[in-house]
N, C-alpha and C positions, 0 to 999 in steps of 0.2 A: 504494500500500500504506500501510496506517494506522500510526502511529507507536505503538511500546508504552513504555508508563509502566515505570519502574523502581519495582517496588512494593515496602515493608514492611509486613508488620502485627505489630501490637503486642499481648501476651495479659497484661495486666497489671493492677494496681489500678488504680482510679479517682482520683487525689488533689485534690479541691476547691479548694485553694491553687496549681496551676499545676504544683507547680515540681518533682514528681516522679511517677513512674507515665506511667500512657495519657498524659495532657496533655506531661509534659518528651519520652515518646516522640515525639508525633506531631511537634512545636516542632521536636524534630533531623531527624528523618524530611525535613520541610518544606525546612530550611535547607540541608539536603544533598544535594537536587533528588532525592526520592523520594517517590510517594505513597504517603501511609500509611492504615493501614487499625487498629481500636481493636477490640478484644475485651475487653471488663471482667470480671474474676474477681472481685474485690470493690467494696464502695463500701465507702470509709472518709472519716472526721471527723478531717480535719486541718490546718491550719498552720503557720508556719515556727517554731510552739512544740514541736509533737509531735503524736503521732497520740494521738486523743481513742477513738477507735472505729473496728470494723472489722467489717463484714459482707458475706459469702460472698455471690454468685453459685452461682444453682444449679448444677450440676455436667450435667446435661442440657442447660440453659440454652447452657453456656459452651461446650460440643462443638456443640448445633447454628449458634451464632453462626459458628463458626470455618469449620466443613461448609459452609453457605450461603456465607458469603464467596468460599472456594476455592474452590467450584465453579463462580462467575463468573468470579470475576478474580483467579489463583493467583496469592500473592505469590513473588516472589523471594528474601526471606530474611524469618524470624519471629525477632523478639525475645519473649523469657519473662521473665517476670518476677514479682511473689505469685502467689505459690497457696497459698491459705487452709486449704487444708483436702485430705485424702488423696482425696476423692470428683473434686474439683477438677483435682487432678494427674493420678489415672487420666485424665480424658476429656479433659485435652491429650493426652496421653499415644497413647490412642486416637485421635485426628483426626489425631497425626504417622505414626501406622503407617498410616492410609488415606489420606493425601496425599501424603505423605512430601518435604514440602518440602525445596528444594535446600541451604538455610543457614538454621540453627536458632539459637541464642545465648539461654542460660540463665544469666541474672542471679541467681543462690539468696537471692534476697530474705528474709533469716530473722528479722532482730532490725531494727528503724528505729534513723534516726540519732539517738533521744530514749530508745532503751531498753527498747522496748517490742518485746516477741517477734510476732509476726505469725502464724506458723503453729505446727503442735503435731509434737511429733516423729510422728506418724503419716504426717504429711504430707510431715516430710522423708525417711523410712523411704523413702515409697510414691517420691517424687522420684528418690531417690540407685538406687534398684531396678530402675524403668520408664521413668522420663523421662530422666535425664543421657548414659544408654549412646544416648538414640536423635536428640541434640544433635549438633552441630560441634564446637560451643565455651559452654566454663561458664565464668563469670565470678566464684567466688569470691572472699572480702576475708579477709583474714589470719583473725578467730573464724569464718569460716565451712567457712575449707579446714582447721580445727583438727576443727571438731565436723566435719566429712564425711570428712576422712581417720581420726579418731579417735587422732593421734598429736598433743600439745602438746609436743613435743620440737624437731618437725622444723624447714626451714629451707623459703623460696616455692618455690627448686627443688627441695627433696625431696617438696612437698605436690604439686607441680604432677606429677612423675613419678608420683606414687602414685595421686592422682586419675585422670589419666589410664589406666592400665595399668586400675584396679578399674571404669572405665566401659566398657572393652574399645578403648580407643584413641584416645575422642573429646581433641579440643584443650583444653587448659585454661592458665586465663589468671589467677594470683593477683594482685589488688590490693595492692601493699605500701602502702596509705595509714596502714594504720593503728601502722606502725612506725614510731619516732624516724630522725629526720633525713631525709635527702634519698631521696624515696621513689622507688621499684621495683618495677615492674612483672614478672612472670615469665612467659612464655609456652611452654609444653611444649605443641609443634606441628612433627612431625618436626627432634626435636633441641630445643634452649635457645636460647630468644629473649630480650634482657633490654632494659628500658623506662626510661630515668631520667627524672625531669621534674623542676621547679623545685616546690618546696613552696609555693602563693599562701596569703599572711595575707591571707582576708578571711571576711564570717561568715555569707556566702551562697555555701553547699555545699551545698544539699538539691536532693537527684535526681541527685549525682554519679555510681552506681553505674548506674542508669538510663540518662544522657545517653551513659557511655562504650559501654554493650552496645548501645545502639538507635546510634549513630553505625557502630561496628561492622559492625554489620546493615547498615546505607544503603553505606556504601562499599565492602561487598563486592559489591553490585549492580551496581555501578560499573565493577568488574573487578580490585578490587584483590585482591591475595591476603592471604592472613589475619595474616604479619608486617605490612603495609605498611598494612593496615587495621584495626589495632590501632594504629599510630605513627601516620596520620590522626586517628584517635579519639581516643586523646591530645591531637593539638595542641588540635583542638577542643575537649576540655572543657578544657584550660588557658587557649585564649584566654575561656570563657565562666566563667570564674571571675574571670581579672583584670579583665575587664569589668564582669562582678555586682559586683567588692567598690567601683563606685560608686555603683551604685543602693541607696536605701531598699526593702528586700523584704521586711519584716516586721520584729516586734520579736524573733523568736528568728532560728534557721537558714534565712536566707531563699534565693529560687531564684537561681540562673544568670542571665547575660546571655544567653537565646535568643531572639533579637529579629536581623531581617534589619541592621539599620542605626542608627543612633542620628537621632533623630530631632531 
């Protein structure tokens, strides 16, 4: 009997610099012992200075990519990530309702780490409506679980119950990176899960939000269950930071250490 691949695939931007999007997916995918599989929603114009530009994938395009893939070789868990535009969203959207892969994980890729918004509210509308409820697990970051719960009051566990209950149950997972001091993770997935890591000083972060949802994805395939592969996904992009902060990876926000070994 033939041996089966623990597969992911990734539905995400394109990033020409490596170090975020399809590229940082497939890189963890790889080192996590998963094969991965790339669906591009956009190409964009970017490096470790900021994104320059950004253009959609047709939205036809991006559903028959996905269809043909899974009808070969179903993956075991999809990572999400941009989606450009409401057209785009619909027809993930539609390819999760006629596949209905087992473990889905929605990174809400909304603003880049240079300040530049990526999608229009149309598109997070259509997202937060059709796509989020039919996920596992969404990966919000502090402005993102703000603008999606629509409360700037709240605390990661209030966003994360709220999120969750307004998706109709799915797992959600807030990013505390973007809060002072020693960051926390929240995880509202039967009950409060909470995540501490070490803050790393170094100024190759880009594809951070990327590298933790696509790790996610690989070690649920694995067999971990969703606290245990969240605290996996962690360690990993911690060690892939204190690694990166000694390589030269550009002159702004360069990538991660995703690399098997040093050479």
């Amino acid at each position: 009997m033939m041996k089966e691949y623990s597969v992911c695939m990734s539905v995400a931007g394109s990033d020409p610099s490596g170090g975020a999007g399809l590229q940082a997916d497939l890189k963890t995918f790889t080192l996590l012992a998963c094969y991965g599989q790339a669906v591009p929603t956009a190409l964009t114009v970017q490096n470790s200075l900021g994104v320059r530009d950004s253009v959609p994938v047709d939205a036809e395009l991006v559903y028959r990519q996905i269809a043909c893939a899974m009808q070969d070789l179903m993956p075991h868990a999809v990572k999400i990530g941009m989606l450009p535009n409401a057209a785009v969203a619909k027809a993930v959207a539609e390819a999760l309702r006629r596949f209905r892969p087992a473990f889905v994980v929605l990174d809400p890729v909304m603003i880049s780490s240079s300040g530049r918004r990526l999608v229009d509210e149309e598109a997070v509308e259509t997202m937060d409506k059709e796509l989020m409820p039919l996920c596992t697990l969404v990966t919000p970051n502090i402005p993102e679980a703000v603008a999606l719960s629509g409360n700037p009051d709240g605390t990661p566990k209030e966003w994360a119950g709220m999120l969750s209950d307004k998706w109709g149950g799915v797992a959600v997972l807030v990013k505390g990176g973007h809060a002072a001091g020693r960051p926390v993770d929240v995880l509202f997935a039967d009950g409060l899960h909470t995540f501490e890591s070490d803050r790393v000083e170094t100024p190759n972060t880009h594809g951070t939000g990327c590298v933790l949802s696509s790790a996610i994805a690989a070690l649920t395939t694995r067999g971990y269950g969703l606290p245990a592969a969240v605290e996996g996904a962690k360690k990993f992009l911690t060690n892939a930071l204190r690694k990166g902060g000694d390589y030269h990876a550009g002159a702004g926000h360069g990538a991660m250490y995703l690399l098997p070994a040093d050479l």
